[in-house]
Structure formats: structure tokens, C-alpha cells
C-alpha positions as CSV (number, residue, x, y, z in Angstrom):
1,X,-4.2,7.5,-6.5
2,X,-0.9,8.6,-5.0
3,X,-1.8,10.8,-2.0
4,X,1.9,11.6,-0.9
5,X,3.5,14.0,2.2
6,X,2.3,17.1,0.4
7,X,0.1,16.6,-2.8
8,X,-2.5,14.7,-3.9
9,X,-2.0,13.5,-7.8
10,X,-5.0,11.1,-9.4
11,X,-4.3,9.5,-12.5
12,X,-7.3,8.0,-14.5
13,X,-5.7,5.3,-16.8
14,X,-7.1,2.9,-19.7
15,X,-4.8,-0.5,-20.3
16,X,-5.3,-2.8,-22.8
17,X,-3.6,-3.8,-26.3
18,X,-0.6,-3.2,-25.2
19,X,-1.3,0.8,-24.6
20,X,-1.1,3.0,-21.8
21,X,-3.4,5.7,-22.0
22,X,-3.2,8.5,-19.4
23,X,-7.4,9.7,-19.4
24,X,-6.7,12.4,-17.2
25,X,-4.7,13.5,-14.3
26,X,-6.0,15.8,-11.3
27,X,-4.9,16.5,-8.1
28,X,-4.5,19.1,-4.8
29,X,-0.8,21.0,-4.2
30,X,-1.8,21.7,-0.9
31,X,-3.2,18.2,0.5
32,X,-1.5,15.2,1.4
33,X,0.3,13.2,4.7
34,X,1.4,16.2,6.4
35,X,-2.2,17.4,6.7
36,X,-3.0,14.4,8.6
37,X,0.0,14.3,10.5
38,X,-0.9,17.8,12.2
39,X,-4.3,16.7,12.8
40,X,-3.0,13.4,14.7
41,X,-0.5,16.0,16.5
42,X,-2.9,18.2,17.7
43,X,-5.5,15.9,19.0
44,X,-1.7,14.5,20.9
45,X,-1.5,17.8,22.2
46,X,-5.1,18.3,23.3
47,X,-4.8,15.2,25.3
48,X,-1.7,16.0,27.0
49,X,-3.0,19.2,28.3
50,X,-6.4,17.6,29.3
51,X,-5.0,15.3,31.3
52,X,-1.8,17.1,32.8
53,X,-2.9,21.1,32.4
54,X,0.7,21.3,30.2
55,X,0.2,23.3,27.1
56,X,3.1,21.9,25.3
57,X,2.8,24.0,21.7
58,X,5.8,26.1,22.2
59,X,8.2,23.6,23.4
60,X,9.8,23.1,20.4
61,X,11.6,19.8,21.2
62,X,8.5,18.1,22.8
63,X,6.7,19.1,19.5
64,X,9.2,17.6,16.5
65,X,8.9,14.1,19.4
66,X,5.6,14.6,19.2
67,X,4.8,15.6,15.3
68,X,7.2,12.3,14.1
69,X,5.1,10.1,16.8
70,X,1.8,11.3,14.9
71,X,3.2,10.2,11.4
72,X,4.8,7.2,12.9
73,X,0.9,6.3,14.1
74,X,-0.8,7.4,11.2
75,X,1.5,4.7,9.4
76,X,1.0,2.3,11.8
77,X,-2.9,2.3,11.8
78,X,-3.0,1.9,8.2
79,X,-2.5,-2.1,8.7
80,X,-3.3,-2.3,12.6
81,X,-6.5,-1.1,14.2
82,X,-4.8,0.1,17.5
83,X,-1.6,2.1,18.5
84,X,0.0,3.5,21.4
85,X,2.1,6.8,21.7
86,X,4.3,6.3,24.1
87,X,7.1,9.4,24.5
88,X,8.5,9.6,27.9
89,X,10.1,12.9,29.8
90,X,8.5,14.7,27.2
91,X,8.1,17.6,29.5
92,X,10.0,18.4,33.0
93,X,8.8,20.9,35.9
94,X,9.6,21.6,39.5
95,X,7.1,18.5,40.0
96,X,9.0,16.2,38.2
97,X,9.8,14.4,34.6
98,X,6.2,14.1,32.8
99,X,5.4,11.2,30.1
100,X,2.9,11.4,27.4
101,X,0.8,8.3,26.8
102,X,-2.3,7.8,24.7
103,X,-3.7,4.9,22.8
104,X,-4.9,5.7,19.3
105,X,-7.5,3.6,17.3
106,X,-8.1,3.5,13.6
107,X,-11.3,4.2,14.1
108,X,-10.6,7.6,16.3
109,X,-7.8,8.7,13.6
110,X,-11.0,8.2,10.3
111,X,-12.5,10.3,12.6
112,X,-9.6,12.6,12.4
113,X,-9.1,13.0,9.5
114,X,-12.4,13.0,7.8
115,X,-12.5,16.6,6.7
116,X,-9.1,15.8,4.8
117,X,-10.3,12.7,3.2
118,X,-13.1,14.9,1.7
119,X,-11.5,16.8,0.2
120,X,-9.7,13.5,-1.9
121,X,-13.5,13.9,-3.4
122,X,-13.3,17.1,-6.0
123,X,-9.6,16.1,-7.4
124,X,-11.2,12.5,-8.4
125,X,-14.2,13.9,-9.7
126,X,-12.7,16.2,-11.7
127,X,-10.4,13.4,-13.2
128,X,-13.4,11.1,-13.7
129,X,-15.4,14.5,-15.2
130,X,-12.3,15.1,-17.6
131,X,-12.2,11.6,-18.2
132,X,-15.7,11.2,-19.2
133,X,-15.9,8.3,-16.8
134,X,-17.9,7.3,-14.0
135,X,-16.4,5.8,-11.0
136,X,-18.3,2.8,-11.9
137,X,-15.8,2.6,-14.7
138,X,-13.4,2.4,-12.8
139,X,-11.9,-1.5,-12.2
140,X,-8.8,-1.1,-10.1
141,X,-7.7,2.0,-7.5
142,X,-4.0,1.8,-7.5
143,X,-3.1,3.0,-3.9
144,X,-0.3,2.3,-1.2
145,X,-2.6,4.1,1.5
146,X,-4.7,4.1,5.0
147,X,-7.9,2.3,3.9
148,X,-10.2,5.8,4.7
149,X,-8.2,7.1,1.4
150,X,-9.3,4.2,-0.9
151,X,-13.1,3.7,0.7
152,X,-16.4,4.1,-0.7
153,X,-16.3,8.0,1.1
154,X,-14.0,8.7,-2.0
155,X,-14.2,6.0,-4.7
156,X,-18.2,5.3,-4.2
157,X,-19.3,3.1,-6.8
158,X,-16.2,2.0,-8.0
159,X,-14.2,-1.5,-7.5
160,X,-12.2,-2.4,-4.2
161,X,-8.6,-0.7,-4.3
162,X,-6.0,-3.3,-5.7
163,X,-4.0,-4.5,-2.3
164,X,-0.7,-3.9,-3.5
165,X,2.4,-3.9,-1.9
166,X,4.5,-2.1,-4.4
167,X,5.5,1.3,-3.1
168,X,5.0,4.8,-5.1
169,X,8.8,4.6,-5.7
170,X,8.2,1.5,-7.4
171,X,5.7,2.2,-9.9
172,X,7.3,5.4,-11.0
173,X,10.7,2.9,-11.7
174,X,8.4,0.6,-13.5
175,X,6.7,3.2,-15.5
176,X,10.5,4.5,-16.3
177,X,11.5,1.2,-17.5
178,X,9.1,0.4,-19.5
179,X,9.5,4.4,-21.4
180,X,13.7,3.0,-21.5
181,X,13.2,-0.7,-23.2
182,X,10.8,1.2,-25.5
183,X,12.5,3.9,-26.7
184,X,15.4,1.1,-27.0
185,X,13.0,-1.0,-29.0
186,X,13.4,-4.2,-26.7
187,X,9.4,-3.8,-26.2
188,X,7.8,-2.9,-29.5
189,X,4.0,-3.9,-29.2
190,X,4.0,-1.6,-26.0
191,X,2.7,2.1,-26.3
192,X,2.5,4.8,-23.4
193,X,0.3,7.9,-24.1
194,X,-0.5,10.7,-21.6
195,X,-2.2,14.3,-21.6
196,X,-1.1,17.1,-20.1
197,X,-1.8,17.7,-16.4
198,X,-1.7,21.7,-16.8
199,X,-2.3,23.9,-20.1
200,X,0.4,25.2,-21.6
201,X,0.4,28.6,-23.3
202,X,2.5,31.7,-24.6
203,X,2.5,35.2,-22.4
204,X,3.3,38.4,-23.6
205,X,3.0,41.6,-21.6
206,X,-0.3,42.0,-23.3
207,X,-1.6,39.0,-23.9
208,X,-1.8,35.5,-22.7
209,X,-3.2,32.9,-25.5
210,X,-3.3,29.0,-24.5
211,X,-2.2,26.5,-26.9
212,X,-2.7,23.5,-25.2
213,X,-5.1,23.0,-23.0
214,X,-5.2,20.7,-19.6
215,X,-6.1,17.0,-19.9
216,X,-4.9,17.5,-23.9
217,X,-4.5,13.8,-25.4
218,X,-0.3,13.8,-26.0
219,X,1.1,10.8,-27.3
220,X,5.0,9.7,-26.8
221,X,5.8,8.2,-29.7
222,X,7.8,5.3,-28.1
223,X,6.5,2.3,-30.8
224,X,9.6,0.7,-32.2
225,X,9.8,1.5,-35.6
């Protein structure tokens, strides 16, 4: 479940024997961090002018302070239940230097963001649905994430995420070196197979004919020989 800055990519994946099987893959180009980011920024914003009367959306300095304060929060309340923002002179009138300060709780951001996190809910059904899995199936969520991302709202039914501490970056280098030793035949009782996340096909200025469809079964041959 890798929910980065600006897309959402699930993965539904079958290990065993020595094989990697890629089920299915699903996902959201438009969803990920940033969304939540200018949520967090704009409830920052709404504050400041409710307490001071300063509409601060177009004071461009202010809001790049205010928009990396947001995703520095959103991070930080993914292993803490509390935060404060704390951005001093982050506006100056004839009245004087003015300082923004607002305490955010984990609890207040799940609120947040809940609209986002719903929509987390038809990319990993339609990767269960592809699948044909249930989320009951389902016996580890692999996720570096806020815990709202990995909760029952979207993975109802299914087994408590895995708490691991290896980074996105991380897997993705594992992944690679296992592909490198195998094609290398260093590994040879390991097999990686995968589908294809979108169909492929052949366009003319008439026609348009698929000839593989999404979520096809595509093996990489990487078995020593």
C-alpha cells in the first residue's frame, strides 16, 4: 500500500515457494500526501484568520512557511498524537510582527483528512476485486504510513498492517536486488511474476484493438536455468 506525495499504487501480492506473484495492482494518479498536506494548510489558514482577522492566502511567502509546516505535522502525527505549529513573524502590519501558533492533534488531522482516506477504499477494492480476493485474505498490509491509512476504514476485515520500518525506497531496492541476483543466477529457487497494471494495445487512426488487458498474469522469466 504505498500512498506517496502524489499517487496512490496498491499491490495485492501472493508469497510462498519461493514465488512472487503480483495478484493485481490498482491505484489513484491524483491522490496521495499532497492532498493531505493542503487540507492541514488550509485548516492553518482558517485558524489564523479566526483568531487574528488576517487572510493570509495571497501572501506567497507566509504560505510555502505555512504549506512545509503542514507536511512537517502530518509526518509528525503519524507516530505522536500531538503537534504544535509554531511559525513566528509570519505576517507584519502597522500593528506589529504577528506569529502563528496552533496545536494539532492526531485525532483533529483523521478528522481532516477523512474524505481523502475514503477515497484509499475503491483503488483497494478494485485490486482485491481483480484479485479475486477478499480482504480477509489478506495476512499483511505493507505500509510506511499515518495509521488512518492502514485502519479498519480502509482495510476492514483484513490483518493489522505489518509495523515496518523500512522505507518505500527500500523495498523497491530490495525488490531490484532480488530481479539482479536472479537474472545473475546467484538465487535460483526464487521466481518474481507480475501482471500488468494498465492494458496494452495497438492504435491506428481507425481502430484501437487491446492485446493485453489490465491485471494480465506476465511472468519474468528470471529462474536460473
Amino acid at each position: 500500500f504505498d500512498f506517496g506525495g502524489g499517487t496512490l499504487d496498491v499491490t495485492i501480492m501472493e508469497l510462498g515457494d519461493g514465488v512472487f506473484e503480483v495478484k493485481s495492482t490498482s491505484g489513484d494518479t491524483e491522490l496521495g500526501g499532497t492532498d493531505m498536506d493542503e487540507v492541514v494548510m488550509k485548516h492553518i489558514l482558517s485558524d489564523f484568520k479566526r483568531k487574528t482577522g488576517i487572510d493570509l492566502n495571497h501572501d506567497d511567502t507566509a504560505l510555502q512557511r505555512i504549506r512545509e509546516a503542514a507536511e512537517k505535522a502530518k509526518i509528525e502525527l503519524s507516530t505522536t498524537i500531538e503537534t504544535e505549529i509554531n511559525l513566528p513573524y509570519i505576517f507584519n502590519d502597522s500593528s506589529g510582527p504577528k506569529n502563528l501558533q496552533l496545536k494539532l492533534t492526531r485525532s483533529e488531522l483523521e478528522r481532516l483528512i477523512d474524505p481523502i482516506v475514503s477515497r484509499c477504499k475503491k483503488p483497494v477494492d478494485q485490486a482485491l476485486s481483480d484479485s479475486k480476493l477478499s480482504k480477509s485474505d489478506i495476512s499483511k498490509i505493507i505500509a510506511r504510513h499515518m495509521p488512518a491509512l492502514t485502519s479498519s476504514a480502509v482495510w476492514a476485515d483484513a490483518h493489522e498492517a505489518d509495523a515496518t520500518s523500512r522505507s518505500r525506497a527500500e523495498w523497491r531496492r530490495l525488490l531490484r536486488d532480488i530481479q539482479r541476483y536472479e537474472c545473475r543466477g546467484r538465487v535460483p529457487d526464487i521466481a518474481v511474476e507480475r501482471t500488468t497494471s494498465q492494458a496494452r494495445g495497438v492504435k491506428s487512426r481507425a481502430t484501437r484493438k487491446v492485446v493485453k488487458p489490465r491485471d494480465t498474469d506476465e511472468l519474468q522469466h528470471l529462474i536460473a536455468k
